[in-house]
Structure formats: C-alpha cells, structure tokens
C-alpha positions as a Markdown table, in Angstrom:
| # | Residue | x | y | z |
|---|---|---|---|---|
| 1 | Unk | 0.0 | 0.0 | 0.0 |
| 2 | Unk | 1.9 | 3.6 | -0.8 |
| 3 | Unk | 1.0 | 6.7 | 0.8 |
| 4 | Unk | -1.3 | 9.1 | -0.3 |
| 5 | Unk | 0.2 | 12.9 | -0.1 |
| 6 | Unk | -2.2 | 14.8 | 2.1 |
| 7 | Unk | -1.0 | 18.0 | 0.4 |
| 8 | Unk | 1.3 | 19.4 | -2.8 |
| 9 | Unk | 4.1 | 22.1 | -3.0 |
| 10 | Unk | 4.0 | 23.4 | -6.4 |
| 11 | Unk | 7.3 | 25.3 | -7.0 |
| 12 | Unk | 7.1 | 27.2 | -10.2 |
| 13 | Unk | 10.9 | 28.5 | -11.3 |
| 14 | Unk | 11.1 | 31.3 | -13.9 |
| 15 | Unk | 14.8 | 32.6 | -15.3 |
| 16 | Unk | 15.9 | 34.0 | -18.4 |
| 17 | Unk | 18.6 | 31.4 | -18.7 |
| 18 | Unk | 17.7 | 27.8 | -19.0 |
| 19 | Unk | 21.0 | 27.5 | -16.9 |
| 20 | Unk | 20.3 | 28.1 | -13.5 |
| 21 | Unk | 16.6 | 26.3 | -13.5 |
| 22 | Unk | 17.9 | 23.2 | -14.8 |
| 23 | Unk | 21.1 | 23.1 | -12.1 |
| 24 | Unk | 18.3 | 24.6 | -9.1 |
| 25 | Unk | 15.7 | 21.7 | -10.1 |
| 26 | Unk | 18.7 | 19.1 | -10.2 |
| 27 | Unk | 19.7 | 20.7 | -6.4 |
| 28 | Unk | 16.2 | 20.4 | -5.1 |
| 29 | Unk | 15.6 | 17.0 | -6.6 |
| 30 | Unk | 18.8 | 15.5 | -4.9 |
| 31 | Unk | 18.1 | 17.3 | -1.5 |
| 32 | Unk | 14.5 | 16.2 | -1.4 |
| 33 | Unk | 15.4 | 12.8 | -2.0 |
| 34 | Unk | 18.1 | 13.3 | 0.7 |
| 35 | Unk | 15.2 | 14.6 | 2.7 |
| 36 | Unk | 13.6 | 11.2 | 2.0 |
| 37 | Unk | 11.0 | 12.4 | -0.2 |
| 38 | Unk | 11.2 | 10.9 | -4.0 |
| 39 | Unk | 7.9 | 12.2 | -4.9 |
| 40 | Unk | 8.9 | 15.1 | -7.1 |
| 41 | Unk | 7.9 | 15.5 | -10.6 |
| 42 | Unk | 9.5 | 18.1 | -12.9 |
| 43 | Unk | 7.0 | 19.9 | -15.6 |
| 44 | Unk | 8.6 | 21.9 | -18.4 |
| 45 | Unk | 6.6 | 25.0 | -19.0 |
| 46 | Unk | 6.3 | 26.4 | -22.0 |
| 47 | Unk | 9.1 | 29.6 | -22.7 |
| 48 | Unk | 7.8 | 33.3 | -23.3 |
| 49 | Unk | 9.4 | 35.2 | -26.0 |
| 50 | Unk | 8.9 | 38.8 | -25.7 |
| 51 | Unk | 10.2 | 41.3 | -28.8 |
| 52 | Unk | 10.7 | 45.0 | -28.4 |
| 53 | Unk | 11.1 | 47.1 | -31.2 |
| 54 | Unk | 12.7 | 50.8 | -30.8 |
| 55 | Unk | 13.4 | 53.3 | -32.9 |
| 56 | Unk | 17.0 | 54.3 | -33.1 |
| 57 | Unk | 16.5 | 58.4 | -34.5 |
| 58 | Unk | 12.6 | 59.2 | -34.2 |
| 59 | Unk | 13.6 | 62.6 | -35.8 |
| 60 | Unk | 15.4 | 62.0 | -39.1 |
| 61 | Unk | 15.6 | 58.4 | -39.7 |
| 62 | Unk | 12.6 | 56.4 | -39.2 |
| 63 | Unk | 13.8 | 53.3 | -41.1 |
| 64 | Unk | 16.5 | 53.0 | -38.2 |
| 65 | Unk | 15.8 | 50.3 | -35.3 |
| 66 | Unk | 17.0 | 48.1 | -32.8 |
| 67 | Unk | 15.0 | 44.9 | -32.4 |
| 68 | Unk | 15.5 | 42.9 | -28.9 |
| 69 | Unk | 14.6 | 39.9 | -27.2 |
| 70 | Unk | 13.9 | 38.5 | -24.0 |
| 71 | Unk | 13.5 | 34.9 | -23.3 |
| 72 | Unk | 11.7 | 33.6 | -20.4 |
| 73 | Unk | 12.1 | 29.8 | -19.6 |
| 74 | Unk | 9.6 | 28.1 | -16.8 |
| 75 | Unk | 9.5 | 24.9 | -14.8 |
| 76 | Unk | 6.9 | 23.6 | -12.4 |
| 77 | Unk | 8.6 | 21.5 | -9.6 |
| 78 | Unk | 5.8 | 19.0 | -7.8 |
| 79 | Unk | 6.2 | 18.0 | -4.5 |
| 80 | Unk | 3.8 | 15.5 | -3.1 |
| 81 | Unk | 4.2 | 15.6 | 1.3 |
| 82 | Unk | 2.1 | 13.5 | 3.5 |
| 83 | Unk | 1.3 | 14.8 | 6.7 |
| 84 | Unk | 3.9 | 14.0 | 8.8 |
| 85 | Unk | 6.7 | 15.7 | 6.2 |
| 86 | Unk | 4.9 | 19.1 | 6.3 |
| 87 | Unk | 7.7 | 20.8 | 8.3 |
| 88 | Unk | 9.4 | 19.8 | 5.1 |
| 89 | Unk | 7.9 | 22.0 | 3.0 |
| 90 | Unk | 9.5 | 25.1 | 5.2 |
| 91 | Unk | 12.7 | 23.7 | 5.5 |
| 92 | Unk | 13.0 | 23.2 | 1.2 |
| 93 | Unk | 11.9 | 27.3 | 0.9 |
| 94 | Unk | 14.5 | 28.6 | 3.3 |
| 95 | Unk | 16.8 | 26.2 | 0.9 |
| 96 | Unk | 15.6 | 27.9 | -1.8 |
| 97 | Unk | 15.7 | 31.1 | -0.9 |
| 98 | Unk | 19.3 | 30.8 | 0.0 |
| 99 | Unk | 20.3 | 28.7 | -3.2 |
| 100 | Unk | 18.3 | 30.4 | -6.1 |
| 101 | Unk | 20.1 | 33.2 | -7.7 |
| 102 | Unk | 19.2 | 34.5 | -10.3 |
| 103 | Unk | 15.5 | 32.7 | -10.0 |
| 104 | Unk | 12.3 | 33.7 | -9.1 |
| 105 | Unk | 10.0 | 31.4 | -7.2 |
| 106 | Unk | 6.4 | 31.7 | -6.6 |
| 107 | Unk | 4.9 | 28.2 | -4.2 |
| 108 | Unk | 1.2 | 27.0 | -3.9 |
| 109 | Unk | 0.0 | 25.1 | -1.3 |
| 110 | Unk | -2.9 | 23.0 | -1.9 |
| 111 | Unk | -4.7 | 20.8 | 0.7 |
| 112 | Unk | -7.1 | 17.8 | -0.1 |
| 113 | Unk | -9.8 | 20.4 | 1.3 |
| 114 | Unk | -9.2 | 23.0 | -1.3 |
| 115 | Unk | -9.0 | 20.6 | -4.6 |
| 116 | Unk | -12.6 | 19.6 | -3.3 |
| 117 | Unk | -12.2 | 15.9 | -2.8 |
C-alpha cells in the first residue's frame, strides 16, 4: 500500500537562462530525495518570447531600429508531502531562498480540502 500525499508544493521557477533552472531543479531533486522524499515531478513549462522594437532616431531616420529579445524559460517542480513531512515543506523554501540566484519562485500550497475531494 503507498502513501497518499495529504498536500502538494507546487514550486514554479522562472529565469531568463535555462542555466540556472535546470542546475536549481537538479539541487532540489537530490536534496529532497536526501530529505527522504522521492515524490517530485518536474513539468517543463512552455518559454515566453517577448520582442521589443525601438526606434533608433525618431527625428530623421525612421527606417533606423534596434530589435531585442527577451527569453523567459519556466518549470513547475511538484512536491507531493504526506502529513507528517509538512515541516518539510518550510525547511526546502528557506533552501531555496538561500540557493536560487538568479530565479524567481512563486509556491502554492494546496490541501485535499481546497482541490474539493
């Protein structure tokens, strides 16, 4: 019989190098694991391309411009912690507030109550 996860820590990762999400999730992954919980799973999200487009002279050349880029690259990390491991879940965001450089994290905490089953 396995254990049922009484609640989920979705950890979603943004950067704008694919860099330093892939080497975080690999971090997290081994230290949760370490931690003695294997039930992760790693979602790619899809990337957001934003253009800009900018006029180099708006007063005598119009045909002159600078185009530019900026890639953002996602992933969603998925905890899954029974009761017992829920102290867990604060000890992995001080870890990743003190390892993530360069990444911004946002959680979400959901319950068996608040999916509605």
């Amino acid at each position: 019989m396995t254990k049922r996860a009484n609640f989920q820590l979705y950890l979603r990762l943004k950067a704008f190098h694919p860099y330093y999400l892939n080497r975080l999730t690999l971090t997290l992954q081994r230290e949760l694991q370490n931690w003695g919980i294997p039930q992760t799973s790693l979602v790619f999200l899809p990337k957001r391309v934003e253009r800009f487009t900018v006029l180099r002279s708006p007063h005598v050349d119009k045909k002159a411009r600078d185009q530019f880029e900026r890639v953002t690259h996602q992933r969603l990390l998925v905890v899954n912690l029974s009761n017992n491991q829920s102290l867990l879940a604060y000890r992995l965001l001080r870890y990743i507030s003190s390892s993530a450089l360069g990444v911004e994290v946002r959680a979400r905490y959901v319950t068996k109550l608040s999916r509605g089953a």
